[in-house]
N, CA, C and O atoms as a Tinker XYZ file with bonds, in Angstrom:
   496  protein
     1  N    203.418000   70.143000  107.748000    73     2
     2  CA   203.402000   70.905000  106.513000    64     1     3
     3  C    201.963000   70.985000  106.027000    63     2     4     5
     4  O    201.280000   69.961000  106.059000    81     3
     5  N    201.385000   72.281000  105.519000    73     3     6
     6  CA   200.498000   72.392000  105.245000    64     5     7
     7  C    200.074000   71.888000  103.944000    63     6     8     9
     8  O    200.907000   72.009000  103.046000    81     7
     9  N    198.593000   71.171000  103.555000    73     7    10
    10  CA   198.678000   70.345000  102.270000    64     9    11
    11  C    199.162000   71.159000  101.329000    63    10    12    13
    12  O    199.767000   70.674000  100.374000    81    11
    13  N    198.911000   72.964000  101.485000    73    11    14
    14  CA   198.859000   73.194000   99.764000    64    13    15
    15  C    200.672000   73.231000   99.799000    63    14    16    17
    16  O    201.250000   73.061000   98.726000    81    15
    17  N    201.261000   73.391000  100.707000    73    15    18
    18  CA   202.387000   73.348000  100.564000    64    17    19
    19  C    203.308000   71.893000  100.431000    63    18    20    21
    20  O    204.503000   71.873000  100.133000    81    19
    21  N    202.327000   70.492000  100.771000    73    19    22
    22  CA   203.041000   69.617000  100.229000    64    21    23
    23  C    202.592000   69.190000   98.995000    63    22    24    25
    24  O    203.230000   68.301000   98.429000    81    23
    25  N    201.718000   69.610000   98.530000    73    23    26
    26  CA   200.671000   69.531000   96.893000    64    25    27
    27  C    201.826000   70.191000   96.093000    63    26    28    29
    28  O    202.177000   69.880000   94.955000    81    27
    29  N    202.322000   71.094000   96.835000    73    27    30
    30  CA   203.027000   72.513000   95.669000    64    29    31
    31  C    204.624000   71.957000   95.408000    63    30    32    33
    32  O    205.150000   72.063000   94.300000    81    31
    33  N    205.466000   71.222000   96.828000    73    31    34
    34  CA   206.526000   70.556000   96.331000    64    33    35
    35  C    206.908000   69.136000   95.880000    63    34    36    37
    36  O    207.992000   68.602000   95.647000    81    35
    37  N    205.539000   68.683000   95.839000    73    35    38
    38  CA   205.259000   67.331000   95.374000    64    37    39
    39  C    205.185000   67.931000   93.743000    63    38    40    41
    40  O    205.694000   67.224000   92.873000    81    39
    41  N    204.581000   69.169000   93.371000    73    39    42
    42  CA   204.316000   69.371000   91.979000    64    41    43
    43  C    205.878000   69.398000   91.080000    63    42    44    45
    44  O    206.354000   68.857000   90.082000    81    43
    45  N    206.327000   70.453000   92.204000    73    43    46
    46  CA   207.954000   70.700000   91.937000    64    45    47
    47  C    208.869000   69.815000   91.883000    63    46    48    49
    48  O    209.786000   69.942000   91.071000    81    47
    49  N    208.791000   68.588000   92.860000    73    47    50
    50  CA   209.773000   67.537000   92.676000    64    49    51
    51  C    209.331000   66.733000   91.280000    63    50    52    53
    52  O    210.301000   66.369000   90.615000    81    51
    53  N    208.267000   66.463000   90.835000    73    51    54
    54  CA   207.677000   66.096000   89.693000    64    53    55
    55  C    208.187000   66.672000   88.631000    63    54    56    57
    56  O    208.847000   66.125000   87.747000    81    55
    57  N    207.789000   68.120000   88.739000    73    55    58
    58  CA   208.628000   68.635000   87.254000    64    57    59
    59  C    210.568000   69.160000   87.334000    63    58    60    61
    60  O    211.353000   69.841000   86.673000    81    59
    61  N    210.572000   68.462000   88.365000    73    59    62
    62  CA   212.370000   68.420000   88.784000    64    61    63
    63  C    212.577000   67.019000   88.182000    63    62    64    65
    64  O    213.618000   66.679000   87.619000    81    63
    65  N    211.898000   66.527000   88.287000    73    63    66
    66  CA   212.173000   64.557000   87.837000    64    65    67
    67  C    212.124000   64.971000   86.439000    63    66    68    69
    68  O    213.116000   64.903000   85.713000    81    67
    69  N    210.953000   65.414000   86.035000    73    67    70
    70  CA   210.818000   65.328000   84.477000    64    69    71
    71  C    211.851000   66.075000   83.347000    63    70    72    73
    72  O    212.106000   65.878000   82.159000    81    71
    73  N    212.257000   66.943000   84.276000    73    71    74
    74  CA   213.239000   67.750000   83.864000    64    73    75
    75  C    214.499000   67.379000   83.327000    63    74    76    77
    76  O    215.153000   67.789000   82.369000    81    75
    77  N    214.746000   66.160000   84.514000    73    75    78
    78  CA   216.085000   65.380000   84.228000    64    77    79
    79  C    215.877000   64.504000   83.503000    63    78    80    81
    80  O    216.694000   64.270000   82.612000    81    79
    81  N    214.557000   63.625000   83.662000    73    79    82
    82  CA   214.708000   62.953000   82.327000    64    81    83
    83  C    214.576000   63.690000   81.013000    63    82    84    85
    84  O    214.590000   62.833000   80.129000    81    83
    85  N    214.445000   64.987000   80.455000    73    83    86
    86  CA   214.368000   65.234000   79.226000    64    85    87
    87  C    216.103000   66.071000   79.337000    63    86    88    89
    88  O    216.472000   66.847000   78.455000    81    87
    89  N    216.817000   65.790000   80.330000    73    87    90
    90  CA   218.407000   66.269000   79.957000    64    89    91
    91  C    219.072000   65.020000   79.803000    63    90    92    93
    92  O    220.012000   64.941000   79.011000    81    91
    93  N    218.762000   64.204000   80.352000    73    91    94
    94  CA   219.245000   62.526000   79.964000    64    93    95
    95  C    219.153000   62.252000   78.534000    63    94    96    97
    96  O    220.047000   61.695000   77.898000    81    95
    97  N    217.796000   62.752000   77.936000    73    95    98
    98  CA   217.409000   62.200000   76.583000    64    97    99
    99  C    218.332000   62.965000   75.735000    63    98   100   101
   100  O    218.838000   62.351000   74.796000    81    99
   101  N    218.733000   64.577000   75.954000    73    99   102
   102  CA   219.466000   64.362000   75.041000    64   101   103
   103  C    220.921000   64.451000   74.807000    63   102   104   105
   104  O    221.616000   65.352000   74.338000    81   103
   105  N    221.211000   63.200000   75.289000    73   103   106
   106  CA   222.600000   62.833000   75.190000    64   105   107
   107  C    223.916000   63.640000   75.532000    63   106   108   109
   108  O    223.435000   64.379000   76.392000    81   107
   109  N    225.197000   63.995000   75.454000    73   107   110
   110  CA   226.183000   64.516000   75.860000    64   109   111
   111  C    226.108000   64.875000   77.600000    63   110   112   113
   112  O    225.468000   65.691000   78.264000    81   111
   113  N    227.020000   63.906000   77.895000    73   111   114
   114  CA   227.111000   64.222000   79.186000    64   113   115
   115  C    227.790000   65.353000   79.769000    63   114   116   117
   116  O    228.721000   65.606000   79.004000    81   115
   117  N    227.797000   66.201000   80.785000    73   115   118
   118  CA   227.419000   67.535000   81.132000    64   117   119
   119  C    226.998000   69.185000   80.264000    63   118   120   121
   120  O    227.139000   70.379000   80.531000    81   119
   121  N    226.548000   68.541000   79.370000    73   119   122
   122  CA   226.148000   69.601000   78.083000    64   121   123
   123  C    224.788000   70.077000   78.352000    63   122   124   125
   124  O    223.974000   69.161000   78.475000    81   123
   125  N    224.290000   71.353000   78.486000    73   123   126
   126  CA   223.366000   71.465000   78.500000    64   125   127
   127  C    222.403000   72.550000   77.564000    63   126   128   129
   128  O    222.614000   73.756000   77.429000    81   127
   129  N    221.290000   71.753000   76.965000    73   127   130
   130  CA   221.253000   73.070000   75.441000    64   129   131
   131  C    220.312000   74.051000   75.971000    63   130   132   133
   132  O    219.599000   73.934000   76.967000    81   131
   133  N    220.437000   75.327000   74.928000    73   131   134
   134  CA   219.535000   76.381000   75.258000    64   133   135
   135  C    218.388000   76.278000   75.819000    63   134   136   137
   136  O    217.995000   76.907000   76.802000    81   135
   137  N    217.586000   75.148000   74.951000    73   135   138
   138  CA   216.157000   75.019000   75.267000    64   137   139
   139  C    216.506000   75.101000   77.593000    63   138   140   141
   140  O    216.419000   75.939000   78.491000    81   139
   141  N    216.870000   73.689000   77.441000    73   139   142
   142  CA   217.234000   73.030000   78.850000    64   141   143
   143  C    217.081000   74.529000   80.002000    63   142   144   145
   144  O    216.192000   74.839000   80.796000    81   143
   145  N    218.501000   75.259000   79.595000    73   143   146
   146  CA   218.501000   76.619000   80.364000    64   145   147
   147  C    217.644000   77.209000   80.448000    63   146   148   149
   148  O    217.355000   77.740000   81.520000    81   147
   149  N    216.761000   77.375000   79.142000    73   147   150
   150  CA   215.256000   78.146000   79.652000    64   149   151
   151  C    214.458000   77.565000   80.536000    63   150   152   153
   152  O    213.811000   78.157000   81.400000    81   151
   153  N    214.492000   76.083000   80.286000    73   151   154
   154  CA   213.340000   75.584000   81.278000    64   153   155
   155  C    213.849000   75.833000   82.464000    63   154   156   157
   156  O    213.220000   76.625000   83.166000    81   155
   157  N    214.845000   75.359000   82.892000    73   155   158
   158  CA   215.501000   75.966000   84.401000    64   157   159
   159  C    215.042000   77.018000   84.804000    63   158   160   161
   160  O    214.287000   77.035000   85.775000    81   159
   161  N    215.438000   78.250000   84.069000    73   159   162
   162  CA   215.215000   79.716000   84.955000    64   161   163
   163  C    213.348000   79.702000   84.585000    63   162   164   165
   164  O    212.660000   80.602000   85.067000    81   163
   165  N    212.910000   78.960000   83.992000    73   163   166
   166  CA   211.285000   79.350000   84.467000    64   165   167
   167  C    211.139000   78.193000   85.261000    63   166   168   169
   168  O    209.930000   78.074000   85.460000    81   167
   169  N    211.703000   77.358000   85.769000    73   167   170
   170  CA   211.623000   76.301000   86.603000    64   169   171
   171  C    212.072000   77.047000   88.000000    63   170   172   173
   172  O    211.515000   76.695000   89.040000    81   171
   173  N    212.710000   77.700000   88.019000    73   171   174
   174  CA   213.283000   78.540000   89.203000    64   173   175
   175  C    212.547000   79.984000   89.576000    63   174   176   177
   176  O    212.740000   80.547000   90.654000    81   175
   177  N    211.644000   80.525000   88.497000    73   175   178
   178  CA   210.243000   81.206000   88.521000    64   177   179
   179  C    209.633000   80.386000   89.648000    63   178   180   181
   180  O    209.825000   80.505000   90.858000    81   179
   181  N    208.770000   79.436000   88.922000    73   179   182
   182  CA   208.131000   78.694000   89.441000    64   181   183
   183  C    208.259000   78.403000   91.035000    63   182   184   185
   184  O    207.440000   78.673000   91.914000    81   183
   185  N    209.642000   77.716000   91.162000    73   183   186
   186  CA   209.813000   77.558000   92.703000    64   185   187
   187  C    209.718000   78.938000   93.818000    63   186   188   189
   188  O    209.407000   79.178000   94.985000    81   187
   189  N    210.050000   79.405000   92.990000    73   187   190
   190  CA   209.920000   81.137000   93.955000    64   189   191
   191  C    208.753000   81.449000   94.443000    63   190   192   193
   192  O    208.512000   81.779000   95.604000    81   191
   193  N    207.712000   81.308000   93.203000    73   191   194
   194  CA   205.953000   81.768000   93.593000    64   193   195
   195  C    205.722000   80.926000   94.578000    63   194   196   197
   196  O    205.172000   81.342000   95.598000    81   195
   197  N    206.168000   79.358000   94.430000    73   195   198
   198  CA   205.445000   78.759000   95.184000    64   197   199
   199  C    205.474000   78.394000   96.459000    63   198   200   201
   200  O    204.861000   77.452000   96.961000    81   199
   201  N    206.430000   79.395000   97.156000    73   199   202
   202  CA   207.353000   79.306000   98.167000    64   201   203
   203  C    206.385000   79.698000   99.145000    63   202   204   205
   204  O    206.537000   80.899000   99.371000    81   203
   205  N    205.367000   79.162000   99.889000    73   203   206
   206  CA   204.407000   79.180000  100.669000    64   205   207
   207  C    204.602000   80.215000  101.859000    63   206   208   209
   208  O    203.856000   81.124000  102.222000    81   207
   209  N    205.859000   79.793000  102.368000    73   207   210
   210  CA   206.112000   80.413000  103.800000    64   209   211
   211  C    207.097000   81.898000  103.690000    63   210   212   213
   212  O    208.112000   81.940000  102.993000    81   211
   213  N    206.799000   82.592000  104.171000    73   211   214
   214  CA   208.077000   83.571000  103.968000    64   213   215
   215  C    209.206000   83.421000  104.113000    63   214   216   217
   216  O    210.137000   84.101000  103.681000    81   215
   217  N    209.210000   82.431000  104.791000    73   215   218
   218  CA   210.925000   82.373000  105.505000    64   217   219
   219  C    211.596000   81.671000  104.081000    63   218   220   221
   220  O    212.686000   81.992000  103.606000    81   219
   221  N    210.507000   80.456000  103.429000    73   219   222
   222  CA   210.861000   80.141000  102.165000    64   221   223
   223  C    211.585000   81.128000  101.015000    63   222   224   225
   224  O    212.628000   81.098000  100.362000    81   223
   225  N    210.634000   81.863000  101.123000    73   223   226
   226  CA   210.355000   83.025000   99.824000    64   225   227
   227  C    211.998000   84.145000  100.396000    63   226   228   229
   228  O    212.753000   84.790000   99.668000    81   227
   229  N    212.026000   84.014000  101.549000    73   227   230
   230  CA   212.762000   84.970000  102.220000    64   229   231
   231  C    214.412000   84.100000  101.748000    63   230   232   233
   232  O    215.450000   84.761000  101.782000    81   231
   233  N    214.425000   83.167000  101.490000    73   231   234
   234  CA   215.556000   82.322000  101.291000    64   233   235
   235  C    215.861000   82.051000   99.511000    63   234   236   237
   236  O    216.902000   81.577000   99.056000    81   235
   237  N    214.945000   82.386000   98.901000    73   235   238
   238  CA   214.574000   82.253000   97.443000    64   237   239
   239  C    215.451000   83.532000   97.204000    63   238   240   241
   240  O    216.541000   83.566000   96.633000    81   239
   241  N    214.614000   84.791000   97.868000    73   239   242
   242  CA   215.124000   85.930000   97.514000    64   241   243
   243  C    216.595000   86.477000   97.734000    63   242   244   245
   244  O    217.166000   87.469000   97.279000    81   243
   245  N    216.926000   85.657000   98.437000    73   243   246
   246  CA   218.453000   85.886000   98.608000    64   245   247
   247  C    218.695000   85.454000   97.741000    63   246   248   249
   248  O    219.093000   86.396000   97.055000    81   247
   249  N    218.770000   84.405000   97.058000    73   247   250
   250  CA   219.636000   83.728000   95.989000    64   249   251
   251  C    218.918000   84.741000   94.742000    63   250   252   253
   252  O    219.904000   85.210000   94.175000    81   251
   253  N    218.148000   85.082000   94.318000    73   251   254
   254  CA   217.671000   85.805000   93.309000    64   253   255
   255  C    218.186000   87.131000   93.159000    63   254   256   257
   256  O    218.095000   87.798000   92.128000    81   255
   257  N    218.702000   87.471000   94.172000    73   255   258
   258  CA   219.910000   89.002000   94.286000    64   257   259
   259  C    220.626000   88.781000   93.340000    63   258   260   261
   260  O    220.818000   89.654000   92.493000    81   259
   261  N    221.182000   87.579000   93.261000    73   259   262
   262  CA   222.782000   87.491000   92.169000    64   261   263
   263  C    222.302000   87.254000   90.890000    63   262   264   265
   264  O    221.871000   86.109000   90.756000    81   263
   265  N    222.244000   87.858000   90.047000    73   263   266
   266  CA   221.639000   87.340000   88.730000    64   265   267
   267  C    222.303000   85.836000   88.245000    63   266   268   269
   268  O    223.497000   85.536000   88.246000    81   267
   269  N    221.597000   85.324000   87.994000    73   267   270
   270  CA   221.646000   84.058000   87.427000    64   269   271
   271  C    221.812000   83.171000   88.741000    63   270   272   273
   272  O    221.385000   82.080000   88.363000    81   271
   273  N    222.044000   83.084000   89.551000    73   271   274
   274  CA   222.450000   82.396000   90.951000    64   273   275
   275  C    221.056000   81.084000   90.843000    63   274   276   277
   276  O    221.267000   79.933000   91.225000    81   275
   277  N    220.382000   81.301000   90.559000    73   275   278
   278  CA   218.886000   80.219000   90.785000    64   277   279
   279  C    219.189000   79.290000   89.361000    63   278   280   281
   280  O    219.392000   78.076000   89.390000    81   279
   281  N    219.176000   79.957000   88.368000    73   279   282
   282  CA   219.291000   79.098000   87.277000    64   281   283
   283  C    220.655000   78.192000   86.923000    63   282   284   285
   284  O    220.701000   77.256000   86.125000    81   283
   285  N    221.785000   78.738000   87.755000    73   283   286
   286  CA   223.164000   77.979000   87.657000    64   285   287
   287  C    222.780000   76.411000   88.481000    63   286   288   289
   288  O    223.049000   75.245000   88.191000    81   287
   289  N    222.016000   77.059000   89.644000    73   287   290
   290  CA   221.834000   75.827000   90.703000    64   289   291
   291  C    221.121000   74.725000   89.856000    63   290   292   293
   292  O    221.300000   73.509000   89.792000    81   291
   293  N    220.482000   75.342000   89.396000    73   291   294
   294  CA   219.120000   73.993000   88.956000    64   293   295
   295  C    219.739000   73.375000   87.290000    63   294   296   297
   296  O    219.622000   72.263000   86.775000    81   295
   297  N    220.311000   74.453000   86.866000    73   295   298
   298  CA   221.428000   73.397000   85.646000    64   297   299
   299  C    222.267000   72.373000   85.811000    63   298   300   301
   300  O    222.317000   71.258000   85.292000    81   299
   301  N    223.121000   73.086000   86.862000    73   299   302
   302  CA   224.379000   72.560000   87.432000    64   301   303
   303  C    223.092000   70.786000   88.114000    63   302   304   305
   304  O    223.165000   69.605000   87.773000    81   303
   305  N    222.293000   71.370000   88.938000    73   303   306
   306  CA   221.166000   70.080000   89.296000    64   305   307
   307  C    221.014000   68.903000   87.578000    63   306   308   309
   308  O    221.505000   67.817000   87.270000    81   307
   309  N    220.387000   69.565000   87.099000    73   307   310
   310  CA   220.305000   68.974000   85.771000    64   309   311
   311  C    221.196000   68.055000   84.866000    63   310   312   313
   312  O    221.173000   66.855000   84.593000    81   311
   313  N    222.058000   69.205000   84.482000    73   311   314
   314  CA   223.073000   68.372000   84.459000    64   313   315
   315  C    224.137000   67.508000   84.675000    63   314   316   317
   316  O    225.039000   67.052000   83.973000    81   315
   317  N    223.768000   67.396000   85.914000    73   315   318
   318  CA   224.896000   66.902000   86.986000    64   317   319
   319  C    226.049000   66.834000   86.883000    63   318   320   321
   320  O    226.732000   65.815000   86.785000    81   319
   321  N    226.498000   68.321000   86.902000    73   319   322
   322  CA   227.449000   68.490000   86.778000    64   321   323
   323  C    227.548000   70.500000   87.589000    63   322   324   325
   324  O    226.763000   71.393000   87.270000    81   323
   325  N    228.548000   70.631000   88.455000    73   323   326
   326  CA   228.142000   71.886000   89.163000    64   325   327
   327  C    228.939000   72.972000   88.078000    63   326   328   329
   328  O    229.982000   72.992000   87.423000    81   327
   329  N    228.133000   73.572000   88.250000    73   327   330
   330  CA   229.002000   74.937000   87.360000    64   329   331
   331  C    228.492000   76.189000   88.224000    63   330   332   333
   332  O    227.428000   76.549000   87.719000    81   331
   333  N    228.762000   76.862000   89.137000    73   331   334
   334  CA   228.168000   77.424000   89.834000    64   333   335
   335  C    229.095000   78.860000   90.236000    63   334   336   337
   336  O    230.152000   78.605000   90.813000    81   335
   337  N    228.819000   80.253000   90.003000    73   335   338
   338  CA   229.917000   81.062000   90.086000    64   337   339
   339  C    230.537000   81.549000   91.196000    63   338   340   341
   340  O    229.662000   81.630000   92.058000    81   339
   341  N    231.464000   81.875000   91.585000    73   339   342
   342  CA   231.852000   82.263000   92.891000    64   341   343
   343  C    231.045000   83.422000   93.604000    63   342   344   345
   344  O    231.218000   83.627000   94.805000    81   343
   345  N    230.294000   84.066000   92.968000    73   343   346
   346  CA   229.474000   85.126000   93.729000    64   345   347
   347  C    227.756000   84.215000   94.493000    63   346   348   349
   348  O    227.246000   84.327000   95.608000    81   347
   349  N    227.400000   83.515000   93.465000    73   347   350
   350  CA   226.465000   82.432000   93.833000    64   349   351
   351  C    227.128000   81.366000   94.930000    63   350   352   353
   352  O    226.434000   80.544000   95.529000    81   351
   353  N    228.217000   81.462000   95.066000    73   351   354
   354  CA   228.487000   80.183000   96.105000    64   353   355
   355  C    228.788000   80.931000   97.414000    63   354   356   357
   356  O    228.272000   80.634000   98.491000    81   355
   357  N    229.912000   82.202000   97.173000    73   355   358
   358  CA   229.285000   83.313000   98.478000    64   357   359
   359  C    227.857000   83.487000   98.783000    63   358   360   361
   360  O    227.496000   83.351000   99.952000    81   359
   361  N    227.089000   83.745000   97.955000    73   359   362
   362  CA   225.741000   83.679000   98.751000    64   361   363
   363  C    225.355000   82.661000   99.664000    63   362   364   365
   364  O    225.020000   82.683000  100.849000    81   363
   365  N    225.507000   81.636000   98.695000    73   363   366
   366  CA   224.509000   80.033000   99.544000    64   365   367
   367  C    225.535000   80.106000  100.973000    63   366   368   369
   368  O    225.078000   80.057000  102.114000    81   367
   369  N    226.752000   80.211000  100.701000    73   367   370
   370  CA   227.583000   80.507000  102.362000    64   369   371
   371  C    226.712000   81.422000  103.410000    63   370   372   373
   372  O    226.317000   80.992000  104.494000    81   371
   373  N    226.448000   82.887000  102.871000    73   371   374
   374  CA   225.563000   83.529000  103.851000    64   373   375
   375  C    224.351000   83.525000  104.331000    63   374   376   377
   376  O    223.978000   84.247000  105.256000    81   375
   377  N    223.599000   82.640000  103.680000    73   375   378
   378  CA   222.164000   82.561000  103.499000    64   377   379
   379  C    221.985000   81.648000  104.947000    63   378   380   381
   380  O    220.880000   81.885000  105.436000    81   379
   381  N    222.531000   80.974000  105.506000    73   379   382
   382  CA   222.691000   79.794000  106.659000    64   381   383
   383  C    222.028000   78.638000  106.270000    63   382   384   385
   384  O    221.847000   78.355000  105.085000    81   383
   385  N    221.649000   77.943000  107.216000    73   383   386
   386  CA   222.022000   76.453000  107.414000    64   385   387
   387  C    220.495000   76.516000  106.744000    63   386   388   389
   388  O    220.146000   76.384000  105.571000    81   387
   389  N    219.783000   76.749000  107.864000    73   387   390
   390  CA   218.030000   76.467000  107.376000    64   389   391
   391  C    217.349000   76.610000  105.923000    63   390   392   393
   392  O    216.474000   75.942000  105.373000    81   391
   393  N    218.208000   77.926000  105.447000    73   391   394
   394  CA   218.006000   78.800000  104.255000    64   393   395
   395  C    218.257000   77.499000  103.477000    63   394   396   397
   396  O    217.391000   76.891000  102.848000    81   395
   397  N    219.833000   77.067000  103.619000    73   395   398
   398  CA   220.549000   76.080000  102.731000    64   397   399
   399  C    219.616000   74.960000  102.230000    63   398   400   401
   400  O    219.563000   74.469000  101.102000    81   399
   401  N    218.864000   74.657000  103.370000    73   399   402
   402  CA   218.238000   73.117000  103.446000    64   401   403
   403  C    216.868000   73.401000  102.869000    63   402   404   405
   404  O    216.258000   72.385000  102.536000    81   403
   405  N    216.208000   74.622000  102.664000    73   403   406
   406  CA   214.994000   74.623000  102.398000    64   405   407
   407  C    215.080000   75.195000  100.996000    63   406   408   409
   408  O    214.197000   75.554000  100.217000    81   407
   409  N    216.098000   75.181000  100.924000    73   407   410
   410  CA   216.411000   75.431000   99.252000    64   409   411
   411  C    216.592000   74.060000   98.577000    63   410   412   413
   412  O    215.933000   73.661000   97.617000    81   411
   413  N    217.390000   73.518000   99.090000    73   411   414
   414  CA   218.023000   71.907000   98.717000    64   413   415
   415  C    216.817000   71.384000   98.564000    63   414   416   417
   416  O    216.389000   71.173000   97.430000    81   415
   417  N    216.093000   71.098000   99.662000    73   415   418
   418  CA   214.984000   69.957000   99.934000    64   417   419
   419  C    214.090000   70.257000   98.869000    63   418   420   421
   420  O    213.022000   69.667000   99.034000    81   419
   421  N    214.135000   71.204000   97.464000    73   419   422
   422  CA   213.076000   71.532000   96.768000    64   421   423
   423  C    213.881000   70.583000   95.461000    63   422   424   425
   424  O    213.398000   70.704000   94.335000    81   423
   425  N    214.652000   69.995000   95.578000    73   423   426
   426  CA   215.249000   69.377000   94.622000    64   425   427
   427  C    215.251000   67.472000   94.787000    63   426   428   429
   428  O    215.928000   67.068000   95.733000    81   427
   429  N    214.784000   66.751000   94.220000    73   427   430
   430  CA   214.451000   64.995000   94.202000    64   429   431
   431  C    215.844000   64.742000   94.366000    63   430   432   433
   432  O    216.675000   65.221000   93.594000    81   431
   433  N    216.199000   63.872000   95.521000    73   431   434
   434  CA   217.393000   62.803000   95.892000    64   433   435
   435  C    218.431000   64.219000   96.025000    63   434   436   437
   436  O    219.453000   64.132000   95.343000    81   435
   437  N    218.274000   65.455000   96.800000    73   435   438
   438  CA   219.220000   66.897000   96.758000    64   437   439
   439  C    220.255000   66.652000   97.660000    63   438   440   441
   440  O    221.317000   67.248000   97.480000    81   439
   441  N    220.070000   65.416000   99.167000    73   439   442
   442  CA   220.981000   65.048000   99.500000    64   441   443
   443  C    222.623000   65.088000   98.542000    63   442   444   445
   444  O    223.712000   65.608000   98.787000    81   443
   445  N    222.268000   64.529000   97.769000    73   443   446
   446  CA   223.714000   64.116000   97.202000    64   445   447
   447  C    224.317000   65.442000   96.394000    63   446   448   449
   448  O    225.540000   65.568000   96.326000    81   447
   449  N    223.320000   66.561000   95.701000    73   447   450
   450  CA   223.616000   67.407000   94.894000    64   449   451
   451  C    223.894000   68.709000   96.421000    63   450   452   453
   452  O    224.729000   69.612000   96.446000    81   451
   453  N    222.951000   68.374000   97.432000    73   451   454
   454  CA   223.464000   69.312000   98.551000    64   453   455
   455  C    224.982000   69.471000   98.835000    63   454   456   457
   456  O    225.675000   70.484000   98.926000    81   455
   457  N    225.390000   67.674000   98.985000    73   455   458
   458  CA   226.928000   67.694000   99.261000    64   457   459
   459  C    228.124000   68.077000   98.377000    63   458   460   461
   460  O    229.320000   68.321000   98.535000    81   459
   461  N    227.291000   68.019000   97.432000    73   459   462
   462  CA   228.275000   68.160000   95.727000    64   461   463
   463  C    228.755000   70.234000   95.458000    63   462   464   465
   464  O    229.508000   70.977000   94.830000    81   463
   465  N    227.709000   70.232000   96.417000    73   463   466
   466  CA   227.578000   72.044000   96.016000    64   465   467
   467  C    228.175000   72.441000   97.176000    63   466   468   469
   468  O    229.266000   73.010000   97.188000    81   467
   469  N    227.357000   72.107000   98.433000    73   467   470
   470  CA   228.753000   72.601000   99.452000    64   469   471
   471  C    230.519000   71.938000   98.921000    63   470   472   473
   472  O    231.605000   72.518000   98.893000    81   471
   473  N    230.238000   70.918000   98.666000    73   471   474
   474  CA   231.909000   70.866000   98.363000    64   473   475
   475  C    232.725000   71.666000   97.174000    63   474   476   477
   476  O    233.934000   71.878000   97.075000    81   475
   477  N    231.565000   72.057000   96.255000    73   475   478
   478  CA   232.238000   72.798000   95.172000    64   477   479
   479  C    232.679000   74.055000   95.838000    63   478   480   481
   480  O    233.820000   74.481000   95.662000    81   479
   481  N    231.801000   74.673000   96.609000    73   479   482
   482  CA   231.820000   75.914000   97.091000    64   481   483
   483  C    232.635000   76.288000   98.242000    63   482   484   485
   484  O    232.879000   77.388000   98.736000    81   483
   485  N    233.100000   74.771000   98.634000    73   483   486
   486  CA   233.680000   74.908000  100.170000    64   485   487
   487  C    233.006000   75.740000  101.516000    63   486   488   489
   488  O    233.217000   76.665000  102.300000    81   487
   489  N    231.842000   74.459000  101.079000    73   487   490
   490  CA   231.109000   75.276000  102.456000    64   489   491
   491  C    231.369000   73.729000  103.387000    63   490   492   493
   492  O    231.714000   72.595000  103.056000    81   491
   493  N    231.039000   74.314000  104.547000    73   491   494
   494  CA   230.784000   73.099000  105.653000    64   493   495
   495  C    229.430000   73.223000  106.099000    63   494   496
   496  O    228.978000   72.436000  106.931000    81   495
């Protein structure tokens, strides 16, 4: 991996960490407030630009077809809790395996939220 590209998801897993700790702070478990949602979908800006490789960017842009599809993921991430719509979970189905994983891997400890989302979605 090229540095600026591990500089760029080292930045992202950072403000993915920080993220969750300011949905922890404020209290109600799977609730998530306005503010929160904004930061997401410019948090999901963010990951898009910084998508180094095309094949990245090429896997971003699929999910960015469905309106709202990027910002459900990274709430549903947030709050840990999936809320994710059936047109967004058809996508992540078509997008394939590689797509799947290079989306995931932009998310801290995504293992577990990877399995949580294929199972919501009934993917294998």
């Amino acid at each position: 991996m090229a540095k600026s590209t591990t500089t760029a998801v080292m930045g992202l897993s950072f403000l993915l960490l920080l993220v969750s700790a300011i949905a922890e702070t404020e209290g109600a478990a799977g609730a998530v407030s306005p503010q929160l949602n904004f930061v997401a979908a410019k948090l999901a800006q963010v990951m898009e630009q910084n998508a180094e490789t095309e094949g990245i960017r090429d896997c971003w842009n699929a999910l960015t077809q469905i309106p709202g599809c990027v910002p459900e993921l990274i709430g549903s991430y947030i709050s840990r809790r999936i809320a994710i719509r059936y047109v967004c979970c058809l996508r992540l189905g078509a997008i394939g395996q590689q797509c799947f994983d290079s989306i995931f891997s932009s998310f801290p400890f995504y293992q577990k939220f990877e399995r949580g989302v294929k199972k919501f979605c009934h993917l294998r």
